[in-house]
VEXDREN-2710 file (C-alpha; in Angstrom, 1 decimal):
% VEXDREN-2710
k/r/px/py/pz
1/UNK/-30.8/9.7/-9.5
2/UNK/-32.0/6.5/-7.3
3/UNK/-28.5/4.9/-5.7
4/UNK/-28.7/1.2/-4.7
5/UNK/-26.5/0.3/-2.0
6/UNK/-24.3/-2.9/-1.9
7/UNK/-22.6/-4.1/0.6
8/UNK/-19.0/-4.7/0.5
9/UNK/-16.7/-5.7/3.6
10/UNK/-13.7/-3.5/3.0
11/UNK/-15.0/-0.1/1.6
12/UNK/-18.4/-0.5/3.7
13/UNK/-21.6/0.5/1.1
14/UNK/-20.5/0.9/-2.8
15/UNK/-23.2/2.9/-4.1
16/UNK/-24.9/2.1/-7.7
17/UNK/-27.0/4.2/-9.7
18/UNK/-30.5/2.2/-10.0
19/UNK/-30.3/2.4/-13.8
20/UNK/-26.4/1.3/-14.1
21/UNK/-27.4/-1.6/-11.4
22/UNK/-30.8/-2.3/-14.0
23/UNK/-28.8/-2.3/-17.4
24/UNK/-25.7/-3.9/-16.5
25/UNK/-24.9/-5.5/-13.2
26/UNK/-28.3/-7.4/-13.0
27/UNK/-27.5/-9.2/-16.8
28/UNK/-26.8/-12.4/-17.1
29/UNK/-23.6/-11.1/-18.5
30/UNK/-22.4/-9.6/-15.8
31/UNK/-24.0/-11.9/-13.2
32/UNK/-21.5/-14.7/-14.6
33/UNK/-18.7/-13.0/-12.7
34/UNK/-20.3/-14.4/-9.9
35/UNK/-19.3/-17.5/-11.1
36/UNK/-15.4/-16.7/-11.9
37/UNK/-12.9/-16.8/-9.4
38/UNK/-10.5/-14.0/-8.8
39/UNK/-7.2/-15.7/-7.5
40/UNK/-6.0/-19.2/-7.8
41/UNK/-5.0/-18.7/-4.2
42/UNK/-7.5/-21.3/-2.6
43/UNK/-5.5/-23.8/-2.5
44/UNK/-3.4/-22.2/0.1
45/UNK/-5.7/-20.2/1.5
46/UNK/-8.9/-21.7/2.2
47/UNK/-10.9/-18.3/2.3
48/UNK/-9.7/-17.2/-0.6
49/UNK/-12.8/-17.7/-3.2
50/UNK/-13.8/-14.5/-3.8
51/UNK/-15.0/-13.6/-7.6
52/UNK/-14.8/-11.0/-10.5
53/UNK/-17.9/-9.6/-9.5
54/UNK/-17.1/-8.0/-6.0
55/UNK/-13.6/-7.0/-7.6
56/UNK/-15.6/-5.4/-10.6
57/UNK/-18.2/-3.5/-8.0
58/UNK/-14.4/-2.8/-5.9
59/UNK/-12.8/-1.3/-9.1
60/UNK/-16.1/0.8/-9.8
61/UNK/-16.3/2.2/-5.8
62/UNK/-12.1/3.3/-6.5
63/UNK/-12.8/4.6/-9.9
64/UNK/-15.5/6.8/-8.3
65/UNK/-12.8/8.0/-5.8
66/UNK/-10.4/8.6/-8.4
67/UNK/-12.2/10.2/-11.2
68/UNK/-13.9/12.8/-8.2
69/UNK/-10.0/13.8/-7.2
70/UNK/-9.1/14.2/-11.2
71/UNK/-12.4/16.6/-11.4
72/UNK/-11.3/18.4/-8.6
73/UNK/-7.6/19.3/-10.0
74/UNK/-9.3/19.7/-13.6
75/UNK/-11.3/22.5/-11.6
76/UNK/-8.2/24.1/-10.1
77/UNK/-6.4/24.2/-13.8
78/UNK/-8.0/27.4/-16.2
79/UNK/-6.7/26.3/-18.8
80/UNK/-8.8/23.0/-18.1
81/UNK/-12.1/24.7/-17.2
82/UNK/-13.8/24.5/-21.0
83/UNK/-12.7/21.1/-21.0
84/UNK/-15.7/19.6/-23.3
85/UNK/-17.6/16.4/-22.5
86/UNK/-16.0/15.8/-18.8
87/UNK/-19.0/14.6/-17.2
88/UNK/-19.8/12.0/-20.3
89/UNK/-16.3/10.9/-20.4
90/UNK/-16.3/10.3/-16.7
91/UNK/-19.5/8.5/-17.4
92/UNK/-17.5/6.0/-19.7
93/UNK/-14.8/5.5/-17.5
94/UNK/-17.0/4.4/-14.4
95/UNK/-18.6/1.8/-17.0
96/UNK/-15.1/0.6/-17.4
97/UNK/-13.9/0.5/-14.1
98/UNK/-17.5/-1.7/-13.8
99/UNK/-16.9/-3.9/-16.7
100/UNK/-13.5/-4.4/-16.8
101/UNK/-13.4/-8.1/-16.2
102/UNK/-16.7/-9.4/-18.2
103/UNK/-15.3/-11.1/-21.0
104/UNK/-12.8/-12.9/-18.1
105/UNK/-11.9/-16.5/-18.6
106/UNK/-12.8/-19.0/-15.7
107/UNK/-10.2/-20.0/-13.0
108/UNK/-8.3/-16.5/-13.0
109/UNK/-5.9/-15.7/-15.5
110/UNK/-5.2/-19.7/-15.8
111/UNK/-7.3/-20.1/-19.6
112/UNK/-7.3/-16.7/-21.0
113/UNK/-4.3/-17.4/-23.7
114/UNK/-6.8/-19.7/-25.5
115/UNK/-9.0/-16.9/-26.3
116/UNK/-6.1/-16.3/-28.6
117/UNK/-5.3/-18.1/-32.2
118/UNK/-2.6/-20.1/-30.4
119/UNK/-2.6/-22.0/-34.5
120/UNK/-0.4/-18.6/-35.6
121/UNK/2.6/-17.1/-35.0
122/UNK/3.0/-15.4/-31.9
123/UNK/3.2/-12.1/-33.7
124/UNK/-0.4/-12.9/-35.2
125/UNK/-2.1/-14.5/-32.4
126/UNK/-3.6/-11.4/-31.2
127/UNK/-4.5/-9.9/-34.5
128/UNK/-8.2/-11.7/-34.3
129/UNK/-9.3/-10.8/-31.0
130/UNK/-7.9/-7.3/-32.6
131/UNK/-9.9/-7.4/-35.3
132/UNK/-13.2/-8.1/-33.1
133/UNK/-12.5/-4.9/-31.1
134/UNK/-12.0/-2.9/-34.2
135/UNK/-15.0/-3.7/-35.6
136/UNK/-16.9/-3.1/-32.5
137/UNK/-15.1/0.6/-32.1
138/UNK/-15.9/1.3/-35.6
139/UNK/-13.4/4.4/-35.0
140/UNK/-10.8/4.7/-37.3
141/UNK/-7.8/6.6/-34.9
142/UNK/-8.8/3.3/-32.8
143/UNK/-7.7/1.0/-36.0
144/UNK/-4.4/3.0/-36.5
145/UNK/-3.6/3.0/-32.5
146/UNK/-4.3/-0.9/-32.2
147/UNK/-3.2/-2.3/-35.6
148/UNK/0.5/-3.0/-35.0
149/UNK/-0.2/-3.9/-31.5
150/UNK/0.3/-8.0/-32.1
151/UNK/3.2/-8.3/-30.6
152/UNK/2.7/-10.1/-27.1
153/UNK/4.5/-7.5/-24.5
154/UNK/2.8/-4.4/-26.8
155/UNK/-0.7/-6.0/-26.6
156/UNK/-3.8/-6.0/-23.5
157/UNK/-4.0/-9.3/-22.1
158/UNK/-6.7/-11.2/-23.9
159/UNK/-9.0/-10.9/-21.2
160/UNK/-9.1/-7.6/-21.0
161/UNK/-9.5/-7.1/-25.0
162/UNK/-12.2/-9.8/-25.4
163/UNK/-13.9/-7.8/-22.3
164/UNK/-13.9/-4.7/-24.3
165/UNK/-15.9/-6.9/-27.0
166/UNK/-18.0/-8.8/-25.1
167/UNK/-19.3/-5.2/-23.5
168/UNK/-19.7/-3.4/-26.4
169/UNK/-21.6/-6.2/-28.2
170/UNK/-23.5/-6.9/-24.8
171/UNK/-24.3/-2.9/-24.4
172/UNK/-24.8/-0.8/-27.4
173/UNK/-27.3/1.3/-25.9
174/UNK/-24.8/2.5/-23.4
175/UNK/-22.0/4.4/-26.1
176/UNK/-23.6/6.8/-28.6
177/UNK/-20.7/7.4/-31.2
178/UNK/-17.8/5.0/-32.3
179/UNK/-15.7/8.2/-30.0
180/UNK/-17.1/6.9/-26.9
181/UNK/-16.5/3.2/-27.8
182/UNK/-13.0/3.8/-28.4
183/UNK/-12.4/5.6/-24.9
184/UNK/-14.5/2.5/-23.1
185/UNK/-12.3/0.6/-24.9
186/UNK/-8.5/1.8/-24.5
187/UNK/-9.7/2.1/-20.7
188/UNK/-10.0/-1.3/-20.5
189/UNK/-7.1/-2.2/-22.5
190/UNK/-5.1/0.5/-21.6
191/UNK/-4.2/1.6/-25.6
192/UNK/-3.3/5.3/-25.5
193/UNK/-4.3/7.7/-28.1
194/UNK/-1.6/8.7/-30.0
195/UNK/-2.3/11.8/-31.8
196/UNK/-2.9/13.7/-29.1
197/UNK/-4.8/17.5/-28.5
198/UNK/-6.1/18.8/-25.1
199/UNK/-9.1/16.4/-24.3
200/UNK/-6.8/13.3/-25.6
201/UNK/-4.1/14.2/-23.2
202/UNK/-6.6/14.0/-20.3
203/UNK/-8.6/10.8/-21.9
204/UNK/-5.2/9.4/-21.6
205/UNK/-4.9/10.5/-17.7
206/UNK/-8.1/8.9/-17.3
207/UNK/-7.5/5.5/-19.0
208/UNK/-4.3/5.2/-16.9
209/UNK/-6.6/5.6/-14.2
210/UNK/-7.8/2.4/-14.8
211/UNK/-4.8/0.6/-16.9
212/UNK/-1.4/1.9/-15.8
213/UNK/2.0/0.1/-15.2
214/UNK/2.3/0.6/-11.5
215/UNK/-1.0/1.9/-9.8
216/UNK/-4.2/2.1/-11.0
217/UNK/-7.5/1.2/-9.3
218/UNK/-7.8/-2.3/-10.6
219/UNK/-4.5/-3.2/-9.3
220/UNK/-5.5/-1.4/-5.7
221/UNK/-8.7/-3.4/-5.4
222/UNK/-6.9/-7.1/-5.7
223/UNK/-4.2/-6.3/-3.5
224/UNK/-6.7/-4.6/-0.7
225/UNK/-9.3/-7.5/-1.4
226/UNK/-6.6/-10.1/-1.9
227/UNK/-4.9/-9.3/1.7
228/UNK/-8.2/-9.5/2.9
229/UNK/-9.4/-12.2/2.0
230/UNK/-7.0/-14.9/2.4
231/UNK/-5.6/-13.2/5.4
232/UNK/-2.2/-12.5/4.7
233/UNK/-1.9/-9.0/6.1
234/UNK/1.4/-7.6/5.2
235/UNK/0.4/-3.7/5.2
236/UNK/-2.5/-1.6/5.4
237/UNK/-3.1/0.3/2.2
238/UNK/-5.2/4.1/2.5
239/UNK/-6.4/3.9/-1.0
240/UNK/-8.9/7.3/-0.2
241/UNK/-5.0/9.1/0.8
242/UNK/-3.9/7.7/-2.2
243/UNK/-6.5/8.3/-5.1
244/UNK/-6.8/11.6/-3.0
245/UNK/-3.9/12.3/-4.0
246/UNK/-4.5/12.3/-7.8
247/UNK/-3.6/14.8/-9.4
248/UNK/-3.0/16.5/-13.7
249/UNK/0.1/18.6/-13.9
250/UNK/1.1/20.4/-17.3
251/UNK/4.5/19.2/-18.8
252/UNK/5.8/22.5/-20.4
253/UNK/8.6/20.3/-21.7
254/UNK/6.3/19.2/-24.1
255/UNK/3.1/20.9/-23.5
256/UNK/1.1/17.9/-22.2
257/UNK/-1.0/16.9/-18.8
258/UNK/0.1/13.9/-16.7
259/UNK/-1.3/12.3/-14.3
260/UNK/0.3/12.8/-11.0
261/UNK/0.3/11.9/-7.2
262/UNK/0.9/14.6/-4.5
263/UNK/3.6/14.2/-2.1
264/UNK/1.1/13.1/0.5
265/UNK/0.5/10.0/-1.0
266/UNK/4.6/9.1/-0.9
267/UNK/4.1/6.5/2.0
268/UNK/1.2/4.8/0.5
269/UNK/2.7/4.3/-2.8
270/UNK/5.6/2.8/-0.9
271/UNK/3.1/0.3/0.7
272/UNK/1.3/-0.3/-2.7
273/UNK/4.7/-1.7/-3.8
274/UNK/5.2/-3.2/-0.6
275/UNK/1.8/-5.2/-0.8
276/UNK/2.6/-6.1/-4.0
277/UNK/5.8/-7.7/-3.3
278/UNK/4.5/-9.8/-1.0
279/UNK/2.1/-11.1/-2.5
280/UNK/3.9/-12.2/-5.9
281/UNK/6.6/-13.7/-3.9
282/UNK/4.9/-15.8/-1.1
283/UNK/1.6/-16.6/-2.4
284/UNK/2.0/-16.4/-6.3
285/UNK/5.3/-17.8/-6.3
286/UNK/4.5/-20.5/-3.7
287/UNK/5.0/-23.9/-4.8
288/UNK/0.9/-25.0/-3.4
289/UNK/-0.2/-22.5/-5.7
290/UNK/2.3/-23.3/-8.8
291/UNK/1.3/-26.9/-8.7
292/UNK/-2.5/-26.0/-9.0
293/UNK/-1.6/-23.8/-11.8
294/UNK/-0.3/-26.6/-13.7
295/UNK/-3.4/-28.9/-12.7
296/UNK/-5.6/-26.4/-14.5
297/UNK/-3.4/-25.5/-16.9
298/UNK/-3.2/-29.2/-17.9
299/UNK/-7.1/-29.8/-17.3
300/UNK/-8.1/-26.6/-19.3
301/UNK/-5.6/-27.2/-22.3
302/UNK/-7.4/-31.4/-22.4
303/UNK/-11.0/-30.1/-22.1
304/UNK/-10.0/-27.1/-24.8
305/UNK/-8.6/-29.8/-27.4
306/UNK/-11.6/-32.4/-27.1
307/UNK/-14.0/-29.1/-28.5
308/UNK/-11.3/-27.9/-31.0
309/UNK/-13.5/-28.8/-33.9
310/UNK/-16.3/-26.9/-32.9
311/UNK/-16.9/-23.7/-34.9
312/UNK/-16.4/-21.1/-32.5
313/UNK/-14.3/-23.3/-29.5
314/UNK/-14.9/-23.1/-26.0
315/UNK/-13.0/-20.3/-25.4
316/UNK/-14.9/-17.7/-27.6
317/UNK/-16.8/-14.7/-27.2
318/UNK/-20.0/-17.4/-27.6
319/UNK/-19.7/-19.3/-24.9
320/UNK/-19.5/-16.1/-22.9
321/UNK/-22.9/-15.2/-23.9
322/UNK/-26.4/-16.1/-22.2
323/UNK/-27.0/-17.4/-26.0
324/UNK/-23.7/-19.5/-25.5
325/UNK/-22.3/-21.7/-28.5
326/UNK/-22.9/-25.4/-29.4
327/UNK/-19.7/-27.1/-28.9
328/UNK/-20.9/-30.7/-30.3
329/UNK/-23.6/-32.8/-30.0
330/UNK/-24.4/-33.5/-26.7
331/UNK/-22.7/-30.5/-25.3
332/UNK/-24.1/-26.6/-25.3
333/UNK/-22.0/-24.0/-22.9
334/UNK/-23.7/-20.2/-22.4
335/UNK/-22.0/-18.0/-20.2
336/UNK/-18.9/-20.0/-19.7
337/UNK/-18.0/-20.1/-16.0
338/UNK/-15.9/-22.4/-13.1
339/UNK/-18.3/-25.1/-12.7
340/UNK/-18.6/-25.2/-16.6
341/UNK/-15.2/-26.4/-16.5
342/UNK/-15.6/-28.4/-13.6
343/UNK/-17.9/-30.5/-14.9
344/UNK/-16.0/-31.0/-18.1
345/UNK/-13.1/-31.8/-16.2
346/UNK/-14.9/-34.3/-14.2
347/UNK/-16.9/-36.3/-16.7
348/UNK/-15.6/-35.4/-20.0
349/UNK/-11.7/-35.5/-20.1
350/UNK/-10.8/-37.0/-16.3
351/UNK/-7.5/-38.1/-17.4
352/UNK/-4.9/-38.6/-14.0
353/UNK/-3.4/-35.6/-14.2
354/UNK/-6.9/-33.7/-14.1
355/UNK/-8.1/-36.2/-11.4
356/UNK/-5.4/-34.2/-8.9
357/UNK/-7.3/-31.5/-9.1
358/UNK/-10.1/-32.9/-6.8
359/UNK/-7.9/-35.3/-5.1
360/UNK/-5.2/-33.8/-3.0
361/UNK/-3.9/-37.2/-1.8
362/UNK/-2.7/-37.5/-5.2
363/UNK/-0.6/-34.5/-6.1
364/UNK/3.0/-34.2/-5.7
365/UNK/4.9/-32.9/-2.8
366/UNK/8.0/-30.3/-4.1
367/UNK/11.3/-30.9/-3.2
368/UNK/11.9/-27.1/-1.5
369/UNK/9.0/-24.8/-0.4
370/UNK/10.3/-21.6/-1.5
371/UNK/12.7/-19.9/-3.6
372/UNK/14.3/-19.0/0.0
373/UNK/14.6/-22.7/0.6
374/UNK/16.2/-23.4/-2.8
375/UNK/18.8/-20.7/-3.1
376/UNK/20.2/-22.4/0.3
377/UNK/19.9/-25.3/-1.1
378/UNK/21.8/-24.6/-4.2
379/UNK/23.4/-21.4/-3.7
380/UNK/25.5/-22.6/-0.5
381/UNK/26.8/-25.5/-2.3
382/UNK/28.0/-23.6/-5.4
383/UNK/29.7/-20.5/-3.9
384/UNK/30.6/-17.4/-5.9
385/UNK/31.0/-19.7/-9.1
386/UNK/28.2/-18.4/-11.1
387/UNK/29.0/-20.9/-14.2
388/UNK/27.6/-24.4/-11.9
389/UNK/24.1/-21.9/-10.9
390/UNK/24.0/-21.1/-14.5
391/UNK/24.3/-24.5/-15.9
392/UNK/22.1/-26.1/-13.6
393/UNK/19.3/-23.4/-14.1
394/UNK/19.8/-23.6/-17.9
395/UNK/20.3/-27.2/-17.6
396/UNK/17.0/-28.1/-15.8
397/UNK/15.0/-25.4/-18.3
398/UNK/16.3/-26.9/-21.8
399/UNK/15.3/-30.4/-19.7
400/UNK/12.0/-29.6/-19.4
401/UNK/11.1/-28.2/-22.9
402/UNK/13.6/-31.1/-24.0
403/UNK/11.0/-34.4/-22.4
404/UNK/7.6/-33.3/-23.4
405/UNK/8.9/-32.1/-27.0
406/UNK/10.5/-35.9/-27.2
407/UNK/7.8/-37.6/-25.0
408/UNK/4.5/-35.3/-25.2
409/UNK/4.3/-34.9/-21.5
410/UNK/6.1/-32.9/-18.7
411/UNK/6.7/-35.5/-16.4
412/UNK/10.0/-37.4/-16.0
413/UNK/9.8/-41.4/-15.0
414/UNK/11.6/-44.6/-16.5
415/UNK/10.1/-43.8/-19.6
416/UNK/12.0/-40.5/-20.3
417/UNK/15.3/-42.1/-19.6
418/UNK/14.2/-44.7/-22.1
419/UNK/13.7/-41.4/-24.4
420/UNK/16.7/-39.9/-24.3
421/UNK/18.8/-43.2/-24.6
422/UNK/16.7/-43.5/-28.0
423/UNK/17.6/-40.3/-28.8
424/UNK/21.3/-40.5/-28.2
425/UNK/21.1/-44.0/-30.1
426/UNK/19.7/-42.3/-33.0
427/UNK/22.2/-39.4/-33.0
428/UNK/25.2/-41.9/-32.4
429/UNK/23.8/-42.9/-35.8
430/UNK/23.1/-40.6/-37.8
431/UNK/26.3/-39.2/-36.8
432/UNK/28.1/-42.3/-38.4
433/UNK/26.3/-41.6/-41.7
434/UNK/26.4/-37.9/-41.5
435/UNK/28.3/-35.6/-44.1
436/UNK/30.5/-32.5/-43.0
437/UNK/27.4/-30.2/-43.5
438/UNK/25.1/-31.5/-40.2
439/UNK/28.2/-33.2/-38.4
440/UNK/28.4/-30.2/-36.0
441/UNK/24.9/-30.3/-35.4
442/UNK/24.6/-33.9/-34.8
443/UNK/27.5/-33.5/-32.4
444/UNK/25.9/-30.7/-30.3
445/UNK/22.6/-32.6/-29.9
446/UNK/24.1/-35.8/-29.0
447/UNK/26.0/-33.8/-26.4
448/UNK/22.7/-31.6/-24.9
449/UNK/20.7/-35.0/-25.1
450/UNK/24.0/-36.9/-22.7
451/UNK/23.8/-33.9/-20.5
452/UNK/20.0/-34.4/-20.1
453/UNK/20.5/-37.8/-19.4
454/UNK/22.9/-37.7/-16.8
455/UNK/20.5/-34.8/-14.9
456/UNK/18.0/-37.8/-15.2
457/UNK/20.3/-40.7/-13.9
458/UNK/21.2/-38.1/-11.4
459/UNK/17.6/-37.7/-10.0
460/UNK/16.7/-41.5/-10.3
461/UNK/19.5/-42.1/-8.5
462/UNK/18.6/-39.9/-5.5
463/UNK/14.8/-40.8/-5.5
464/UNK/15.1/-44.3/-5.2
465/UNK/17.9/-43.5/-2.4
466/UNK/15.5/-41.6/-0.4
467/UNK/12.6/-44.5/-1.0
468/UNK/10.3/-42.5/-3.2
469/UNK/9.0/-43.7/-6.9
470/UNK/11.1/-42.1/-10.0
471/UNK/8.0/-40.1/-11.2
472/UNK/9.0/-36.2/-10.8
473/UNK/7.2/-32.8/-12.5
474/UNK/10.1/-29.8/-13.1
475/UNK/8.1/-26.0/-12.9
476/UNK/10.2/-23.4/-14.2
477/UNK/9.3/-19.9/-11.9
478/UNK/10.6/-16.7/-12.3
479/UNK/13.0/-15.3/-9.5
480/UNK/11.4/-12.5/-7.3
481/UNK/12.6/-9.1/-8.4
482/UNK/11.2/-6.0/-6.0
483/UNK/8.8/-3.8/-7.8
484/UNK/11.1/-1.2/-6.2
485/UNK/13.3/-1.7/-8.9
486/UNK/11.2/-1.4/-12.2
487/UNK/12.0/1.7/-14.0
488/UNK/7.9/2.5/-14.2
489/UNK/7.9/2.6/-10.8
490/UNK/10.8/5.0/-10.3
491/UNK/9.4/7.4/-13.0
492/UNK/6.1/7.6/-10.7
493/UNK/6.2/11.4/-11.3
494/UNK/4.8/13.3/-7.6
495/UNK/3.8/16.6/-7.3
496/UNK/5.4/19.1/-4.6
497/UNK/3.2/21.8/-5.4
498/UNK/5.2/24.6/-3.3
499/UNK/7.7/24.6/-5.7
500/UNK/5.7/23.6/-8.5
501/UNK/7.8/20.9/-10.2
502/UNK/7.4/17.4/-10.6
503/UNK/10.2/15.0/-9.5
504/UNK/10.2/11.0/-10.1
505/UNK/10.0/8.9/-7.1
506/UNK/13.1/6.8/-7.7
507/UNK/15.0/10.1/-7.2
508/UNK/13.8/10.8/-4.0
509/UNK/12.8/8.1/-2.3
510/UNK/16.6/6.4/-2.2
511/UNK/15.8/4.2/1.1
512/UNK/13.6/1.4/-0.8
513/UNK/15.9/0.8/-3.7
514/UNK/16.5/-2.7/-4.8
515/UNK/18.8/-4.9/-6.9
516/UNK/17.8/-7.0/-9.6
517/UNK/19.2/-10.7/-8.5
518/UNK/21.7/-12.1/-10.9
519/UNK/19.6/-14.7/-11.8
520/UNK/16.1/-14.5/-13.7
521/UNK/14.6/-18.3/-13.1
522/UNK/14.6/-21.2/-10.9
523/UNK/12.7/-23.9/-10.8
524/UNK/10.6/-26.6/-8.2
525/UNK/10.5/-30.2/-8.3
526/UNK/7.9/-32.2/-7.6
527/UNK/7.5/-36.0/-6.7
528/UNK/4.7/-38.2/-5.3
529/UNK/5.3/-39.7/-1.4
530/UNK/3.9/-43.3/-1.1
531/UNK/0.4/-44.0/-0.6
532/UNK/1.2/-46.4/2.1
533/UNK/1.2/-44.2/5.4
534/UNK/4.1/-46.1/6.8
535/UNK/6.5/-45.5/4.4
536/UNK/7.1/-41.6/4.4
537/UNK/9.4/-41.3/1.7
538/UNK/10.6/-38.3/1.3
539/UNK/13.3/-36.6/-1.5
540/UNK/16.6/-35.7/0.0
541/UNK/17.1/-32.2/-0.9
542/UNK/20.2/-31.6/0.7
543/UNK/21.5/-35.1/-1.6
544/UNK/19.3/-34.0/-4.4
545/UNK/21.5/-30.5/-4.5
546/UNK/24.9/-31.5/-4.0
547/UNK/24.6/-34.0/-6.4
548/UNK/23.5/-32.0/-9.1
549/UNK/25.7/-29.3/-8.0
550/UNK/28.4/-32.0/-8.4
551/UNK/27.2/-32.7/-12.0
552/UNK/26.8/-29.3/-12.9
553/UNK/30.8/-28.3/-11.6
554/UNK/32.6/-31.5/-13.4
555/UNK/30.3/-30.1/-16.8
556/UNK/31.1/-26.5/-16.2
557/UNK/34.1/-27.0/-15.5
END
């Protein structure tokens, strides 16, 4: 069959069957990936706008690498050799691995929750986009394996599940039975079978080709194209040593096939995890990059709510199509993208927050650039004594939920303070009037509310000491945590095929073991310098830390 060759910088010419490149990359519905950026990274690194669709043609060129190494161990099992419909199945998959991403939201991962019902309870939100798929799939071992999966840690993130439906609406002509939509579509999400027989056992191999935990080729291609891209070498990954080194092993524990690595691949997996780690904690995690996550999130969230009567929304499987959806009257979007939200951000909902996003003279400066920088801060001034860290992390966490349940927005200024006095006021009354059944509760809000309002006196106090206006944002961020240490990763099983046994890699690989920090979260803070150039005011962070570690002690204590 006729190949087209595309060029790609990192793995040189990714090859295309002419028909695969005719029916589905040349769409409009695939061509909109063109138009969906694939990190929010830009912000810090300048280069760093590349898009769905050279990550989807990456994933494709790894699959490719992948499936080939799987066929080759497949050939060197008998009791693999009948093995029916290999060659369709690894049809399927490679239209996976190419459509992973084409029912992704615009800016990243930033808007996908709102292709949930975000009106239900969290244990429901997911059951709609379910409900699409399953009626797409039209299989019913699909239904039984998907139905309970609601919950939000059991469920595929709702990009990948609204990319299942958006492809199998988009491409009928491309499945022939409801068995082959359900494989397309638990490679996406990554949803298992569950009664398993021989060819299920190695579908399942093959969707964690795709979906896994730790590696699979969708995660290899962002953290290879990532590094690239913006620059931030950290290690070189062989991903043909790796995928090489794919392998299915029988389990004669419990008669089933897994998917394996050879030892060969041991350092390469280390330097997955290595790559990995770097990038969560220094770019992810990175202040630059949290701040214009909250822009969007803010932006997205404004320009969702002003279409929330329309019939479908503007986050719908609609709107992703070249037919699109009529979100009122002046206002049609097809084949949602970036500069559809742009423009909306722009001209239809440019509130001030939104208006940071393309105005960087206007965003807040954080207090401390890294979670480095804030564990000295903090962590030198408290010592051993876990109970001030605690407090002040739990402290700065109920805050934040605290102001923009009481005031409808995340940012603390006069007016918050002004809040919480209202709130204790009220309190101080009710508790006046109140019988012995809600004394106790009165008491403890009053209490939590004074404790809030003496964090807030505290960081007045310090920003108009250090000359800056009382106008601060609080980002709650998760502490990093090596991927060394996750139990997925240390049940990697690897192949030593001498000895013909499996052993997991957290067994024998002791040298890149890592603790889980005693604390889970921390948090920046964020405040606006003055405009005027000669007055640099800037936050004291070494005041700004003792102060509250001060607070925290005497309240702890």
């Amino acid at each position: 069959m006729a190949k087209k060759n595309l060029k790609d910088p990192i793995y040189g010419y990714i090859k295309i069957d002419e028909t695969i490149m005719y029916d589905v990359v040349d769409t409009p519905t695939f061509q909109r990936l063109r138009n969906i950026v694939q990190t929010s990274y830009a912000p810090l690194y300048s280069a760093a706008v590349h898009n769905r669709f050279i990550h989807s043609l990456g994933v494709y060129h790894l699959g490719k690498i992948a499936y080939k190494a799987v066929c080759k161990s497949i050939k060197q099992q008998t009791e693999l050799k009948s093995l029916r419909n290999l060659d369709r199945y690894g049809e399927i998959f490679l239209l996976a691995c190419l459509l992973h991403d084409v029912g992704h939201a615009p800016f990243s991962h930033t808007g996908e929750n709102y292709f949930l019902n975000l009106q239900e309870e969290e244990e429901k939100r997911y059951s709609d986009l379910h409900n699409m798929l399953i009626e797409e799939v039209k299989d019913s071992q699909f239904k039984s394996d998907v139905k309970n999966k609601n919950e939000r840690f059991e469920s595929a993130k709702p990009h990948e599940i609204m990319s299942a439906i958006v492809a199998l609406k988009k491409f009928p002509d491309l499945f022939h039975n409801p068995k082959e939509r359900s494989f397309f579509a638990r490679c996406i999400t990554g949803y298992c079978y569950s009664d398993l027989n021989r060819n299920q056992d190695i579908w399942n191999c093959l969707i964690r080709l795709l979906n896994a935990d730790v590696i699979d080729v969708d995660k290899l291609d962002y953290l290879i194209r990532d590094a690239y891209i913006t620059g931030f070498d950290t290690v070189q990954i062989d991903y043909a040593r790796l995928l090489g080194a794919i392998c299915l092993w029988k389990d004669d524990a419990d008669d089933s096939w897994k998917l394996v690595f050879h030892k060969s691949a041991l350092s390469v997996i280390q330097n997955v995890v290595f790559a990995h780690d770097a990038e969560r904690h220094w770019i992810q995690n990175h202040p630059v990059v949290q701040y214009e996550g909250y822009i969007l999130k803010h932006a997205i969230g404004q320009v969702n709510c002003y279409f929330s009567k329309a019939e479908h929304g503007l986050f719908s499987y609609e709107t992703l199509t070249e037919e699109g959806n009529q979100l009122d009257e002046h206002t049609h979007i097809s084949l949602l993208a970036d500069d559809d939200l742009v423009y909306l951000m722009k001209n239809v909902c440019a509130d001030e927050t939104t208006k940071e996003y393309f105005n960087r003279q206007k965003r807040r400066h954080p207090v401390w650039k890294s979670e480095a920088e804030y564990r000295s801060l903090f962590y030198r001034r408290v010592g051993e004594n876990s109970d001030v860290m605690n407090y002040i992390e739990k402290e700065i966490n109920d805050l934040s939920q605290y102001i923009l349940n009481i005031t409808g927005k995340d940012t603390i200024d006069d007016s918050t303070i002004d809040a919480c006095k209202r709130e204790i006021s009220k309190a101080e009354d009710e508790l006046k009037s109140s019988g012995k059944k809600n004394k106790k509760e009165v008491t403890n809000h009053l209490k939590m509310v004074k404790g809030h309002l003496m964090v807030l006196q505290c960081m007045k106090d310090i920003t108009e000491k250090s000359g800056v206006d009382f106008d601060l944002l609080i980002l709650n961020a998760d502490q990093f945590n090596s991927g060394f240490m996750k139990e997925e990763f240390a049940q990697l099983p690897i192949l030593f095929p001498n000895r013909s046994h499996v052993d997991m890699f957290g067994k024998i690989v002791n040298t890149m073991s890592a603790e889980k920090t005693e604390k889970d979260k921390f948090f920046y803070l964020f405040y606006r310098r003055k405009e005027d150039k000669d007055l640099k005011g800037m936050i004291d962070a070494e005041s700004l830390a003792t102060e509250l570690a001060n607070l925290a002690n005497n309240k702890s204590g």
